[in-house]
Each structure stands twice: as C-alpha cells, then as structure tokens.
mmCIF file as Biopython writes it, N, C-alpha, C and O atoms, coordinates in Angstrom:
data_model
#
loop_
_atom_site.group_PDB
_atom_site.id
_atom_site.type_symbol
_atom_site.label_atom_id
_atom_site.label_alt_id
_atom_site.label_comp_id
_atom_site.label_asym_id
_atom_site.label_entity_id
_atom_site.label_seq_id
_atom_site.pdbx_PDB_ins_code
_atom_site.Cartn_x
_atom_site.Cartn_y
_atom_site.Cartn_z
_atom_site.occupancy
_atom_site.B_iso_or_equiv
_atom_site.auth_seq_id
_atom_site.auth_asym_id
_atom_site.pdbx_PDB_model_num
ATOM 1   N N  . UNK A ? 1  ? 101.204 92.159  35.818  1.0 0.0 1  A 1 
ATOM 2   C CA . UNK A ? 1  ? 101.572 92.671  37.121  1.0 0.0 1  A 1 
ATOM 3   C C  . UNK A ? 1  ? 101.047 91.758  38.227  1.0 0.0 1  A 1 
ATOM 4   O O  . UNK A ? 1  ? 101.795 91.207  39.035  1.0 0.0 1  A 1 
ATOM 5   N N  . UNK A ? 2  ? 99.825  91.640  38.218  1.0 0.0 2  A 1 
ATOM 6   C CA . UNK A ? 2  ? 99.486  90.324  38.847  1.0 0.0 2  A 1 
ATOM 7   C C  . UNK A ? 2  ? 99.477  89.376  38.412  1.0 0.0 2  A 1 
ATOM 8   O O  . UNK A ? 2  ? 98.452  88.933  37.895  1.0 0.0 2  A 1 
ATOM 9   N N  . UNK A ? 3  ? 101.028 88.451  38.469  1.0 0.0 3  A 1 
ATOM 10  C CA . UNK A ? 3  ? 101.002 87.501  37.976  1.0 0.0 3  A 1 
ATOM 11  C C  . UNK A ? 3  ? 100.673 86.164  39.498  1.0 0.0 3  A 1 
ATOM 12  O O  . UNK A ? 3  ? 101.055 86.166  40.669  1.0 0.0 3  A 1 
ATOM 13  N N  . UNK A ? 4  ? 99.834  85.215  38.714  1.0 0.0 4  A 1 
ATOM 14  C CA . UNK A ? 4  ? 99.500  84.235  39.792  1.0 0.0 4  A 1 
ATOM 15  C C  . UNK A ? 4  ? 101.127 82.818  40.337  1.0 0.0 4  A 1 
ATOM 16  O O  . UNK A ? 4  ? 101.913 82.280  39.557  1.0 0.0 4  A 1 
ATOM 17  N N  . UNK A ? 5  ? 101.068 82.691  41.593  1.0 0.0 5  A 1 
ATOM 18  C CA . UNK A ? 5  ? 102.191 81.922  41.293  1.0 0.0 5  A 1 
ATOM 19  C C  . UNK A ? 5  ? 102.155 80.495  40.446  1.0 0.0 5  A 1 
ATOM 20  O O  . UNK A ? 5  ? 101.052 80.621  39.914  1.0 0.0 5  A 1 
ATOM 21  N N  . UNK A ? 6  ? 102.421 79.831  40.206  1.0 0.0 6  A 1 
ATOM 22  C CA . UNK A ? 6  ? 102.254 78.602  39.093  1.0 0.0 6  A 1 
ATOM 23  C C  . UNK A ? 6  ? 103.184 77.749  40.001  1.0 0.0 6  A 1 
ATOM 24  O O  . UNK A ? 6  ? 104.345 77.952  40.356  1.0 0.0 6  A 1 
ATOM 25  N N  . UNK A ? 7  ? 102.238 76.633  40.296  1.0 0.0 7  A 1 
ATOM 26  C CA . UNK A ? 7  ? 102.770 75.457  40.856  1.0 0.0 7  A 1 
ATOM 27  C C  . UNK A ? 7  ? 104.106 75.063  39.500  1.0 0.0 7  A 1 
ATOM 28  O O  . UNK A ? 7  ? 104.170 75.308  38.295  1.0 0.0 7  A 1 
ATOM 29  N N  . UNK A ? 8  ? 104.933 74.417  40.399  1.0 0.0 8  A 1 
ATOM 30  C CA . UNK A ? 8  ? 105.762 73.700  39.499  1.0 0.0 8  A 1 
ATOM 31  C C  . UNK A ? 8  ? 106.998 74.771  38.912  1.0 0.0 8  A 1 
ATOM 32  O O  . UNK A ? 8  ? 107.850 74.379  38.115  1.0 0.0 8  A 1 
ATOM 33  N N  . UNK A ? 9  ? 106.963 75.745  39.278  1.0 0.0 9  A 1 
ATOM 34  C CA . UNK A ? 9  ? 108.072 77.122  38.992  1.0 0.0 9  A 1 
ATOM 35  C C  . UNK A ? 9  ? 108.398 77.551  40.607  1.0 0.0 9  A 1 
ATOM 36  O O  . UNK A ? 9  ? 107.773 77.940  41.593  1.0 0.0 9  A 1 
ATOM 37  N N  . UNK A ? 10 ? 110.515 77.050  40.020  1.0 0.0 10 A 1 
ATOM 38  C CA . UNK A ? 10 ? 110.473 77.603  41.655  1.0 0.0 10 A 1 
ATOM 39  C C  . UNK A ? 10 ? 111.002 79.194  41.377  1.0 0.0 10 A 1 
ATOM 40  O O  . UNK A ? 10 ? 111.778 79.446  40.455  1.0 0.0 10 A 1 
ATOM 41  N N  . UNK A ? 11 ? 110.556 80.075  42.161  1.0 0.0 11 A 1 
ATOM 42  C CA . UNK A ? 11 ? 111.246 80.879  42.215  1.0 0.0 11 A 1 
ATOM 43  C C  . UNK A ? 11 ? 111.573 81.766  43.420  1.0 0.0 11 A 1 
ATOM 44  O O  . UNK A ? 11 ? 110.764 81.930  44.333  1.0 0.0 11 A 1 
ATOM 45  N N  . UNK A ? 12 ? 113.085 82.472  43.386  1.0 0.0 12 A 1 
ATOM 46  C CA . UNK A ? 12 ? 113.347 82.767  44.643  1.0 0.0 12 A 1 
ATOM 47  C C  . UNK A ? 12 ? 113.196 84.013  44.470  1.0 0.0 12 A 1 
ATOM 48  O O  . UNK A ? 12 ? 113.046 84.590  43.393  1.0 0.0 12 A 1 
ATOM 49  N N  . UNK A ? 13 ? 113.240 84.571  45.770  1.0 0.0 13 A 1 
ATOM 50  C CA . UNK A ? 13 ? 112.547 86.260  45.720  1.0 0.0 13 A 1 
ATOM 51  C C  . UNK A ? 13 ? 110.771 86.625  45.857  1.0 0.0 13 A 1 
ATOM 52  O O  . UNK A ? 13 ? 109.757 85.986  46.140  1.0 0.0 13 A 1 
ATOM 53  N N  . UNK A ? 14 ? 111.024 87.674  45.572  1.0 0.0 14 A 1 
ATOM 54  C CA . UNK A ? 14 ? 109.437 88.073  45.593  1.0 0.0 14 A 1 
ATOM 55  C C  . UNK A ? 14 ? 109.192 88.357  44.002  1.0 0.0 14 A 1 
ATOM 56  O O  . UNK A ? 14 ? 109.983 88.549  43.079  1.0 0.0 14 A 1 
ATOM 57  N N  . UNK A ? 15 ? 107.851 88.308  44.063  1.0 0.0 15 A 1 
ATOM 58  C CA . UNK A ? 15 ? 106.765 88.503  43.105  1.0 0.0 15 A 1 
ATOM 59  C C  . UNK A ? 15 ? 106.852 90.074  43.052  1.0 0.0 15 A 1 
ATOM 60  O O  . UNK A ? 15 ? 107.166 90.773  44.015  1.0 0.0 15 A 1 
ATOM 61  N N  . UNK A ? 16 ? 106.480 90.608  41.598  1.0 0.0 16 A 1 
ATOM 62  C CA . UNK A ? 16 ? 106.137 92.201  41.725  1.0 0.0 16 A 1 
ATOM 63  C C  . UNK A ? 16 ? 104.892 92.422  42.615  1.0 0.0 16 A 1 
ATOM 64  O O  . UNK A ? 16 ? 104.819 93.529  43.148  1.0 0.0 16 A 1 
ATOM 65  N N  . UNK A ? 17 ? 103.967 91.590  42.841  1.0 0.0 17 A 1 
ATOM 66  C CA . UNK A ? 17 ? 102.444 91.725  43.037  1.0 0.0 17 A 1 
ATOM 67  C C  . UNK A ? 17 ? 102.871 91.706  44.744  1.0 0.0 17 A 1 
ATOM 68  O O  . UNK A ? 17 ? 102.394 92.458  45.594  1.0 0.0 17 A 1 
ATOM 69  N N  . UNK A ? 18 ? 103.871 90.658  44.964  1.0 0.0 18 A 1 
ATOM 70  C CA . UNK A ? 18 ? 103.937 90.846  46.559  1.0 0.0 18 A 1 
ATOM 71  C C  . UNK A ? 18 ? 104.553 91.853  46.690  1.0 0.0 18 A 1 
ATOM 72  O O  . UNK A ? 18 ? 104.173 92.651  47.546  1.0 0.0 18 A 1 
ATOM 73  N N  . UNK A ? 19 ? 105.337 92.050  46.142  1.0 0.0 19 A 1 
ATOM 74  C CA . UNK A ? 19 ? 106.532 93.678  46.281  1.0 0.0 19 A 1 
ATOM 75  C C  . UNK A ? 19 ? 105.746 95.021  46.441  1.0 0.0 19 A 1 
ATOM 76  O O  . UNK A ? 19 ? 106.280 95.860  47.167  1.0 0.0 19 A 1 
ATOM 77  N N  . UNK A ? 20 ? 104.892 95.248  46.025  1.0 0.0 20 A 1 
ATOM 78  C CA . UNK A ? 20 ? 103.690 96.049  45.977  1.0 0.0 20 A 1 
ATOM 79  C C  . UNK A ? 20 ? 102.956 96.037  47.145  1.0 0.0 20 A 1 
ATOM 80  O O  . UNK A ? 20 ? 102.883 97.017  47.886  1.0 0.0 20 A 1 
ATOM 81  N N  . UNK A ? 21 ? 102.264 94.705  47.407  1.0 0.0 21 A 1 
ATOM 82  C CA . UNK A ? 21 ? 101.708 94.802  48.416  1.0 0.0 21 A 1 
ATOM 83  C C  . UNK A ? 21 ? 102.292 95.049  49.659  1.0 0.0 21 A 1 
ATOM 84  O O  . UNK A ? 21 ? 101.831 95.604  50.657  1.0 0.0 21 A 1 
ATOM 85  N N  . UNK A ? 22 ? 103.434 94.526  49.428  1.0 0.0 22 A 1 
ATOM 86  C CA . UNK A ? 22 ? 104.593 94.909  51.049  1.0 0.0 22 A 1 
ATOM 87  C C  . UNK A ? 22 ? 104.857 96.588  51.185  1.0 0.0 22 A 1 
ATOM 88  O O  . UNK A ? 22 ? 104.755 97.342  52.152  1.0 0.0 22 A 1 
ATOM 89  N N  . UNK A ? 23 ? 105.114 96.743  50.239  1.0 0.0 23 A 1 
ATOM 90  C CA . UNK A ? 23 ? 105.301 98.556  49.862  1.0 0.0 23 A 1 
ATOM 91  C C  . UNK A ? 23 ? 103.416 99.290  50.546  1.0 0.0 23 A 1 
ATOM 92  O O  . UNK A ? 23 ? 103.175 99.986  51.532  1.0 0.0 23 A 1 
ATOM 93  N N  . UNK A ? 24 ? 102.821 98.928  49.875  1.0 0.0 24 A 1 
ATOM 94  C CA . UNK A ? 24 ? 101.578 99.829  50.070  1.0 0.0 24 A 1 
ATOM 95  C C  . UNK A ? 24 ? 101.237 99.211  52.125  1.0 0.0 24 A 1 
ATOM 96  O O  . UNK A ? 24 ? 100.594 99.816  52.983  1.0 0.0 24 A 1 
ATOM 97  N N  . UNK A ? 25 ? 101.908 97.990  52.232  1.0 0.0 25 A 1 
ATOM 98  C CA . UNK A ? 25 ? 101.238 98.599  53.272  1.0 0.0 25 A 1 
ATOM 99  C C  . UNK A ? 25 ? 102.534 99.156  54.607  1.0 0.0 25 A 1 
ATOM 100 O O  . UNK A ? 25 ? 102.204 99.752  55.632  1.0 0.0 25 A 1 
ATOM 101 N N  . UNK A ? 26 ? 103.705 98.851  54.318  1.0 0.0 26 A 1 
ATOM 102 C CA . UNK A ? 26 ? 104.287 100.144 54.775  1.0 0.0 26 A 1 
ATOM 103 C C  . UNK A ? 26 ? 104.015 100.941 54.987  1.0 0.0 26 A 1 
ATOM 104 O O  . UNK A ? 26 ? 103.700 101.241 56.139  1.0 0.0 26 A 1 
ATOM 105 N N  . UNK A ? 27 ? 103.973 101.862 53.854  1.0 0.0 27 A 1 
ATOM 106 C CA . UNK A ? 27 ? 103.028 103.071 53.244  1.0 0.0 27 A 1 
ATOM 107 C C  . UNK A ? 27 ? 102.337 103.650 54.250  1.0 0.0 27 A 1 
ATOM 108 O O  . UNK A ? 27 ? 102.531 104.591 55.019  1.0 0.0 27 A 1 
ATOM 109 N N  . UNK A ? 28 ? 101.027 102.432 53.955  1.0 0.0 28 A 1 
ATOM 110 C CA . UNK A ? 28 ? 100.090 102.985 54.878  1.0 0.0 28 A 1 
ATOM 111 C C  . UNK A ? 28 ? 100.425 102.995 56.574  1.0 0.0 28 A 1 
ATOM 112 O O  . UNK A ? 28 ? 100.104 103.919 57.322  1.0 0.0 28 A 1 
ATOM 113 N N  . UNK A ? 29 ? 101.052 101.906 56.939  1.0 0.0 29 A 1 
ATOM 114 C CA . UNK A ? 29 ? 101.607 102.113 57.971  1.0 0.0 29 A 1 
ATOM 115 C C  . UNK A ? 29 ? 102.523 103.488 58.521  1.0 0.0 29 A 1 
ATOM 116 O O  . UNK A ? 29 ? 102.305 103.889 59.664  1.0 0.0 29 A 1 
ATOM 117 N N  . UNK A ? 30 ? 103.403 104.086 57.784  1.0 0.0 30 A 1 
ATOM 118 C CA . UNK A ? 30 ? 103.838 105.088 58.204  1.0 0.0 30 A 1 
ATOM 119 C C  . UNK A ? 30 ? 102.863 106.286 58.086  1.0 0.0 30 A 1 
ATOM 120 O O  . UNK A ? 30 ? 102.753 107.001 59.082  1.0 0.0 30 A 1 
ATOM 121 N N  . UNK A ? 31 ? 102.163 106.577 57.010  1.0 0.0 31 A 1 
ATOM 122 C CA . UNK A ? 31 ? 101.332 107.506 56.621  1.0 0.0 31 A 1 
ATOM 123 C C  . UNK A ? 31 ? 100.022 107.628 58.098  1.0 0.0 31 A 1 
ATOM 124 O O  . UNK A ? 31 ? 99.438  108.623 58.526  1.0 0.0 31 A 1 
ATOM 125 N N  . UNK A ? 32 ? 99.944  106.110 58.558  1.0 0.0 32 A 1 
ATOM 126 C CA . UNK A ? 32 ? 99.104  106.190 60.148  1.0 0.0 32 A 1 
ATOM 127 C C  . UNK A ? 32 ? 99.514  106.821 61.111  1.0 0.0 32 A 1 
ATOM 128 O O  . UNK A ? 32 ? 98.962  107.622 61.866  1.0 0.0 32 A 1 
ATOM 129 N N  . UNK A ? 33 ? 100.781 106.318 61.039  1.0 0.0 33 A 1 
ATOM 130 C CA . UNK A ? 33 ? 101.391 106.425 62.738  1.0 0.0 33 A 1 
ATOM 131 C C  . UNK A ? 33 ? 101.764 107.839 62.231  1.0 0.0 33 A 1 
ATOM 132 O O  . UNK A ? 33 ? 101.624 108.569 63.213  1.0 0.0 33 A 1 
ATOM 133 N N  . UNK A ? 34 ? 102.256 108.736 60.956  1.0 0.0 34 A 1 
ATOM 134 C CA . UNK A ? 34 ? 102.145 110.015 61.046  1.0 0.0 34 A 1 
ATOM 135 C C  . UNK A ? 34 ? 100.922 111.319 61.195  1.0 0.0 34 A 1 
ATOM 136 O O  . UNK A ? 34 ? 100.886 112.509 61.509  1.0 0.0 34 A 1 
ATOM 137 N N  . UNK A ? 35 ? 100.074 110.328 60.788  1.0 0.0 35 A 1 
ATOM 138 C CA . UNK A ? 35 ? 98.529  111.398 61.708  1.0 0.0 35 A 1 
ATOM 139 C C  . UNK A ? 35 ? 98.490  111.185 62.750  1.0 0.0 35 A 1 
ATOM 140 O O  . UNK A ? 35 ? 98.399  112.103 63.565  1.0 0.0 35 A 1 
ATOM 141 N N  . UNK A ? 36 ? 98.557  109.624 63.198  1.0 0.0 36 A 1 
ATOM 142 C CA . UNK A ? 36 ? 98.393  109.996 65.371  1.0 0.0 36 A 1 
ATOM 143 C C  . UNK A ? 36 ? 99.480  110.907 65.814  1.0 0.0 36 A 1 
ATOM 144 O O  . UNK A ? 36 ? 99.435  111.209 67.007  1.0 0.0 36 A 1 
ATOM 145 N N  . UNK A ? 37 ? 100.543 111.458 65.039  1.0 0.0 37 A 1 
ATOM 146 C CA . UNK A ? 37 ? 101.501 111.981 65.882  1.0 0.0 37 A 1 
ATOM 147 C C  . UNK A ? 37 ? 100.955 113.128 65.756  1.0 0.0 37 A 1 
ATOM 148 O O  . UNK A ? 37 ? 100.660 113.721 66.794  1.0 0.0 37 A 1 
ATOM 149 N N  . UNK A ? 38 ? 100.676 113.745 64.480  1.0 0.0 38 A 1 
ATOM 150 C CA . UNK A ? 38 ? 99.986  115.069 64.004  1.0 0.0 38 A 1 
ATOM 151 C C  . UNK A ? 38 ? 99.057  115.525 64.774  1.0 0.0 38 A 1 
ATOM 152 O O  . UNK A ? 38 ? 99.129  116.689 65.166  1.0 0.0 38 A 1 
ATOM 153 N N  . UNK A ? 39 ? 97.970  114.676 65.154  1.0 0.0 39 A 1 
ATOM 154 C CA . UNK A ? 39 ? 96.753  114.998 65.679  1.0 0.0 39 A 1 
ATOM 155 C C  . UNK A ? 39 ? 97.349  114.737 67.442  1.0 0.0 39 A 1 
ATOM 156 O O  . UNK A ? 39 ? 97.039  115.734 68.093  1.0 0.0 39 A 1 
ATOM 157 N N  . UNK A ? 40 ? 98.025  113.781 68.238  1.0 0.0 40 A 1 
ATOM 158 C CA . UNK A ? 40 ? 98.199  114.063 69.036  1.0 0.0 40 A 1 
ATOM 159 C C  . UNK A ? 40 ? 98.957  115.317 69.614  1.0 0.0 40 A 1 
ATOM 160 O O  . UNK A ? 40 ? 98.649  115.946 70.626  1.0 0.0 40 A 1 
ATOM 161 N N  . UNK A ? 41 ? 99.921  115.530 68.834  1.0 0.0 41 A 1 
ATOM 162 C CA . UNK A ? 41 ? 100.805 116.682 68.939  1.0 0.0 41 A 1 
ATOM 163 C C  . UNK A ? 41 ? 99.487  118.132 69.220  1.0 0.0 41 A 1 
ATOM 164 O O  . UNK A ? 41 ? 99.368  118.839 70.220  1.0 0.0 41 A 1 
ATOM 165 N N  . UNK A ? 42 ? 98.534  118.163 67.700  1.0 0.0 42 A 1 
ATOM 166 C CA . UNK A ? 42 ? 97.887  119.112 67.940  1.0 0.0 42 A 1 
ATOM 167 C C  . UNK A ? 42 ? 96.429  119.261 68.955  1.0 0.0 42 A 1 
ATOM 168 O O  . UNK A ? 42 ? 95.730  120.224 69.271  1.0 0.0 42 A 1 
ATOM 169 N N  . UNK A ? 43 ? 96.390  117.915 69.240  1.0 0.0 43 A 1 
ATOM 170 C CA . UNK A ? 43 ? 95.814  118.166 70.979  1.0 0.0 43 A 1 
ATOM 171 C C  . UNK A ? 43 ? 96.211  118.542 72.126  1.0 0.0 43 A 1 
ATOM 172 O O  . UNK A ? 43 ? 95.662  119.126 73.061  1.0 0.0 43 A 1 
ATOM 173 N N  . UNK A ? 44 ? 97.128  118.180 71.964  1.0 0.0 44 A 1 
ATOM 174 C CA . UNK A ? 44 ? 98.169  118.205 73.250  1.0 0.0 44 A 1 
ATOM 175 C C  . UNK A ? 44 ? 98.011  119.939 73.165  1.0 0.0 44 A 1 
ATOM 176 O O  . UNK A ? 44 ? 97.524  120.556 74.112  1.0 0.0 44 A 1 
ATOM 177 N N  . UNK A ? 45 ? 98.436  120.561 72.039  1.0 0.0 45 A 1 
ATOM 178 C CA . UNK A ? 45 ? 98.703  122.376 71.974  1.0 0.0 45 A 1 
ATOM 179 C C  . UNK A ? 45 ? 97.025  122.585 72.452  1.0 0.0 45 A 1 
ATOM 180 O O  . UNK A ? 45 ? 96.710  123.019 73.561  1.0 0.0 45 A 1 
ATOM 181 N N  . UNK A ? 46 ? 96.320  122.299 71.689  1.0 0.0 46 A 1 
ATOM 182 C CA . UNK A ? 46 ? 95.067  122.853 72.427  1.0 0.0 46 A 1 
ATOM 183 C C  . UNK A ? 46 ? 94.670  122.676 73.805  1.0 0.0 46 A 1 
ATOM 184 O O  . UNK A ? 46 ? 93.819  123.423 74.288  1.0 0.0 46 A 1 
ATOM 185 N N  . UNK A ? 47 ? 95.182  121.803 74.447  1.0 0.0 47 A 1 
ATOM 186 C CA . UNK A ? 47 ? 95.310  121.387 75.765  1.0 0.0 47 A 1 
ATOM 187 C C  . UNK A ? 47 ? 96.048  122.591 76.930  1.0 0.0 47 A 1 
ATOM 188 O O  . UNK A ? 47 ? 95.867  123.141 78.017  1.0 0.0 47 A 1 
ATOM 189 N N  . UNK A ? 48 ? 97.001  122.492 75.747  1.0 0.0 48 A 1 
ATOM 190 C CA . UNK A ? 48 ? 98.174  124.048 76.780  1.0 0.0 48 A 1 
ATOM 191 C C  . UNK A ? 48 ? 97.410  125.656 76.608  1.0 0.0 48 A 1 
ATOM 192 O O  . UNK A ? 48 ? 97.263  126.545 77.447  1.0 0.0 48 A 1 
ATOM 193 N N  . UNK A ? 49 ? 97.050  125.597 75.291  1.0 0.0 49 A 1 
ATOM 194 C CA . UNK A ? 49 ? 96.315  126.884 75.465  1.0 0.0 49 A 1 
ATOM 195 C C  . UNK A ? 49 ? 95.325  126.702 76.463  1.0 0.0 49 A 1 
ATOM 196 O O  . UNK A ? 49 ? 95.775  127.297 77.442  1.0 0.0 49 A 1 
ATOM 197 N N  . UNK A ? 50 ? 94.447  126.309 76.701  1.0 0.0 50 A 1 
ATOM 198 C CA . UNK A ? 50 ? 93.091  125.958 77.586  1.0 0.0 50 A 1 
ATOM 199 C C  . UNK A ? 50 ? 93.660  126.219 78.586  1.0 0.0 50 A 1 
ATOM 200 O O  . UNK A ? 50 ? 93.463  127.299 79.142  1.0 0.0 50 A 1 
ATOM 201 N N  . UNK A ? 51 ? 94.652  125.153 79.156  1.0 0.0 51 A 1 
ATOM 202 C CA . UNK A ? 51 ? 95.456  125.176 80.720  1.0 0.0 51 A 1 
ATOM 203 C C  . UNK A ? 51 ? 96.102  126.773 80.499  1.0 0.0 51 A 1 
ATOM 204 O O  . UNK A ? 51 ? 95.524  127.189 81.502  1.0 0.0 51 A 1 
ATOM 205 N N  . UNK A ? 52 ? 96.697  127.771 80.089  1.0 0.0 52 A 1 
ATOM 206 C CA . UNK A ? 52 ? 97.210  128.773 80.210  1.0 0.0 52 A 1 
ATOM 207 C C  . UNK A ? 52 ? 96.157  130.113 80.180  1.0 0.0 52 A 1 
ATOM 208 O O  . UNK A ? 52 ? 96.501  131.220 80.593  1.0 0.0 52 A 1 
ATOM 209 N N  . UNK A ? 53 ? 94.770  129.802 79.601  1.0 0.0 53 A 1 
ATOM 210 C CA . UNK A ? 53 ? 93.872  130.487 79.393  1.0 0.0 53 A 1 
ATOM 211 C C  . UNK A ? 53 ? 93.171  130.565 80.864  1.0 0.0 53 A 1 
ATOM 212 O O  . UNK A ? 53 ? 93.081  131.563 81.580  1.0 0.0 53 A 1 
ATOM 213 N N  . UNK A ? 54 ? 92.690  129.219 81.129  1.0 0.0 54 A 1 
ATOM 214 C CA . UNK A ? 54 ? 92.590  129.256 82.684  1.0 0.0 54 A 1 
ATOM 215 C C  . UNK A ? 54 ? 93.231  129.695 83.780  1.0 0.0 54 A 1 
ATOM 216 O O  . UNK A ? 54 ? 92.723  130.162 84.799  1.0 0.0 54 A 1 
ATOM 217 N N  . UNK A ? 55 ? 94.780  129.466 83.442  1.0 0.0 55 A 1 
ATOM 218 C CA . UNK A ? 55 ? 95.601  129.791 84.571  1.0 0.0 55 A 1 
ATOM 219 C C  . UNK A ? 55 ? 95.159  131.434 85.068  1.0 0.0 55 A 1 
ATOM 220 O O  . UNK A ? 55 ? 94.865  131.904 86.167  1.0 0.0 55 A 1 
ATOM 221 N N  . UNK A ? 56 ? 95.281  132.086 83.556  1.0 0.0 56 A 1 
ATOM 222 C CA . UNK A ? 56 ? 95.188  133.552 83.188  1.0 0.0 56 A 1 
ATOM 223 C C  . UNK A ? 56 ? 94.119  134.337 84.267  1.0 0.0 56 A 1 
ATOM 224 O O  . UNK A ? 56 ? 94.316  135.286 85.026  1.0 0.0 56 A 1 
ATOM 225 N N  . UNK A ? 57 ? 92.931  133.537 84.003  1.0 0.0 57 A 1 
ATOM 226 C CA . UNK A ? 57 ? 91.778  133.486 84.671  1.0 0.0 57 A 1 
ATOM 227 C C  . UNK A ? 57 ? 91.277  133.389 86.282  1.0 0.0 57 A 1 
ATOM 228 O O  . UNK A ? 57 ? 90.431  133.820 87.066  1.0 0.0 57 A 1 
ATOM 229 N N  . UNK A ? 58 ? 92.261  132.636 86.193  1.0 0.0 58 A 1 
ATOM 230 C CA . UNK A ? 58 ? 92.406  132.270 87.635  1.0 0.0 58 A 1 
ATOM 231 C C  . UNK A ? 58 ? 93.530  133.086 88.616  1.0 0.0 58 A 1 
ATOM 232 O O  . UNK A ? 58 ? 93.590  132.863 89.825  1.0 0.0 58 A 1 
ATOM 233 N N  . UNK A ? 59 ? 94.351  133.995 87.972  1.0 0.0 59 A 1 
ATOM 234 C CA . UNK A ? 59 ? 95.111  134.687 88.467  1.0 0.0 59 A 1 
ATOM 235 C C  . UNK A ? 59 ? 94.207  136.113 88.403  1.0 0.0 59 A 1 
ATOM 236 O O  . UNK A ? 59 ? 94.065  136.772 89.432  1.0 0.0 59 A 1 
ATOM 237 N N  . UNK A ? 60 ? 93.642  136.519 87.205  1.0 0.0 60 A 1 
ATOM 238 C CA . UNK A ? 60 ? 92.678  137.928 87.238  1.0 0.0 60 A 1 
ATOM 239 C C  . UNK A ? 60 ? 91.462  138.073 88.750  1.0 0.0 60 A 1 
ATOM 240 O O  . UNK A ? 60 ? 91.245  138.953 89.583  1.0 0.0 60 A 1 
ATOM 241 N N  . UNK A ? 61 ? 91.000  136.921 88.526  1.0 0.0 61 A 1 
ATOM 242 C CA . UNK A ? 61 ? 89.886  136.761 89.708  1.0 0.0 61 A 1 
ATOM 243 C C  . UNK A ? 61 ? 90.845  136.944 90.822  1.0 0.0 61 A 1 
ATOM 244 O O  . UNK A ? 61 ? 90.470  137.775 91.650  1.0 0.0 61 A 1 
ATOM 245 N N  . UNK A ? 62 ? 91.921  136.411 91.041  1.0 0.0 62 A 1 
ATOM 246 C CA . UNK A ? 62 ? 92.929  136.159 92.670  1.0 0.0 62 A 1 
ATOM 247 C C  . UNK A ? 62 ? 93.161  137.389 92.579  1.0 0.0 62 A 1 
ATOM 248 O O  . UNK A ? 62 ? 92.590  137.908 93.538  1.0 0.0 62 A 1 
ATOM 249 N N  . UNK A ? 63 ? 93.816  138.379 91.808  1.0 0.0 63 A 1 
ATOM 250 C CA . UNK A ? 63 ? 93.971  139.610 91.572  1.0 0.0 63 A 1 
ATOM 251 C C  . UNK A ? 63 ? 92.973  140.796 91.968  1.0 0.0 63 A 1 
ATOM 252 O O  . UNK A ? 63 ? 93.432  141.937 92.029  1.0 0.0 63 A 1 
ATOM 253 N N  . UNK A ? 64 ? 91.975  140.623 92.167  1.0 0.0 64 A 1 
ATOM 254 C CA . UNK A ? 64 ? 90.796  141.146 91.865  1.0 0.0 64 A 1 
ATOM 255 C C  . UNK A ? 64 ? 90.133  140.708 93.255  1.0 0.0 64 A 1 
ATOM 256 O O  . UNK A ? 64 ? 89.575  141.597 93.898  1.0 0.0 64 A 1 
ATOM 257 N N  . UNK A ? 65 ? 90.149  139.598 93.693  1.0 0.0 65 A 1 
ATOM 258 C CA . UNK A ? 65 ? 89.842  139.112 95.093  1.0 0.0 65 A 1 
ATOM 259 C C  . UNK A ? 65 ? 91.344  140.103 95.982  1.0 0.0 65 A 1 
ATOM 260 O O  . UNK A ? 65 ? 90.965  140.844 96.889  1.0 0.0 65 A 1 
ATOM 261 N N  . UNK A ? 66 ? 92.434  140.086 95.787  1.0 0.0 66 A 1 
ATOM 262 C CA . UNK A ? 66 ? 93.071  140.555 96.948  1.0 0.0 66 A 1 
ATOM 263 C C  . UNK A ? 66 ? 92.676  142.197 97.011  1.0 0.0 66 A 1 
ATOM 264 O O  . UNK A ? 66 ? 92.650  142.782 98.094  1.0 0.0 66 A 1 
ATOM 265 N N  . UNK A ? 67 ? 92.411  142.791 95.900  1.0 0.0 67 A 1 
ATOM 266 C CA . UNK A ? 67 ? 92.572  144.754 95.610  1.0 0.0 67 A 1 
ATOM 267 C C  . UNK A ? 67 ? 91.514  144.916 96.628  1.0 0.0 67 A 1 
ATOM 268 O O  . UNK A ? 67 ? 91.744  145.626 97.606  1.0 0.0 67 A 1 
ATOM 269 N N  . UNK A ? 68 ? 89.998  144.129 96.444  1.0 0.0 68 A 1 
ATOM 270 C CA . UNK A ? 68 ? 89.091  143.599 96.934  1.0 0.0 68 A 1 
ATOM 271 C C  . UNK A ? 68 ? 88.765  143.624 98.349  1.0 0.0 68 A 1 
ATOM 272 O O  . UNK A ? 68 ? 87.702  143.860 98.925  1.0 0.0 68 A 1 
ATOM 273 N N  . UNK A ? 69 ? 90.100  143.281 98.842  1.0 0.0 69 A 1 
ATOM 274 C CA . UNK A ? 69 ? 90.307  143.186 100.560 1.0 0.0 69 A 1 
ATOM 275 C C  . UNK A ? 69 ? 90.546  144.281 101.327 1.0 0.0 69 A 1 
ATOM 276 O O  . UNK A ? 69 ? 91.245  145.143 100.793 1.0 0.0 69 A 1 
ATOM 277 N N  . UNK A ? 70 ? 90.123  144.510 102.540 1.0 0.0 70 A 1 
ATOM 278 C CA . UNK A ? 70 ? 90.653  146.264 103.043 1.0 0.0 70 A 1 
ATOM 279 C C  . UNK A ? 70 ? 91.949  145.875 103.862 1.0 0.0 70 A 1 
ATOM 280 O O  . UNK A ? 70 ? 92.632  146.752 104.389 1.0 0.0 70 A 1 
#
C-alpha cells in the first residue's frame, strides 16, 4: 500500500498511497469546516436566547416601572 516511487518507472496517475492521502485530507477538511458551522450555528442560538431573555427582562422592569407611576 505504501508503495515508494522508484526512480526509473514512469507512471501516470496517482499512487494508492497518494490517493489516500488526498482523500484523508479532504476528509478532514470537510469534517472541519462542518464543526465550525455546528458550533457557530450553536452559538449564535445561545446568543438569541440570552438577547430574548434580556429583552424579556427588560420589558418586566419597564412594566413594573410604568404601574409604578401615579
């Protein structure tokens, strides 16, 4: 499988050993850029809850400040 190339043999194409290595790091390349999307995606949601939790918060107190008023 790992075969070494040998001076003096031409050959056209790829090697299994390079074919492999081109594959694995594809691979890993997509398998990356699909956790930053994962993990950004699921920051981003924790981000909106927080901002909507606050909003919430911030409307109870305004709520509560106007009843508040004579």
């Amino acid at each position: 499988m790992w075969a070494q190339h040998q001076s003096g043999i031409k050959r056209q194409g790829w090697l299994l050993s390079d074919a492999l290595l081109a594959l694995s790091i594809v691979a890993l390349t997509v398998i990356t850029a699909q956790h930053v999307l994962l993990t950004t995606e699921h920051l981003a949601q924790q981000r909106q809850e927080q901002l909507t939790q606050a909003r919430y918060r911030h409307d109870q107190a305004l709520l509560a400040w106007a009843e508040a008023q004579p």
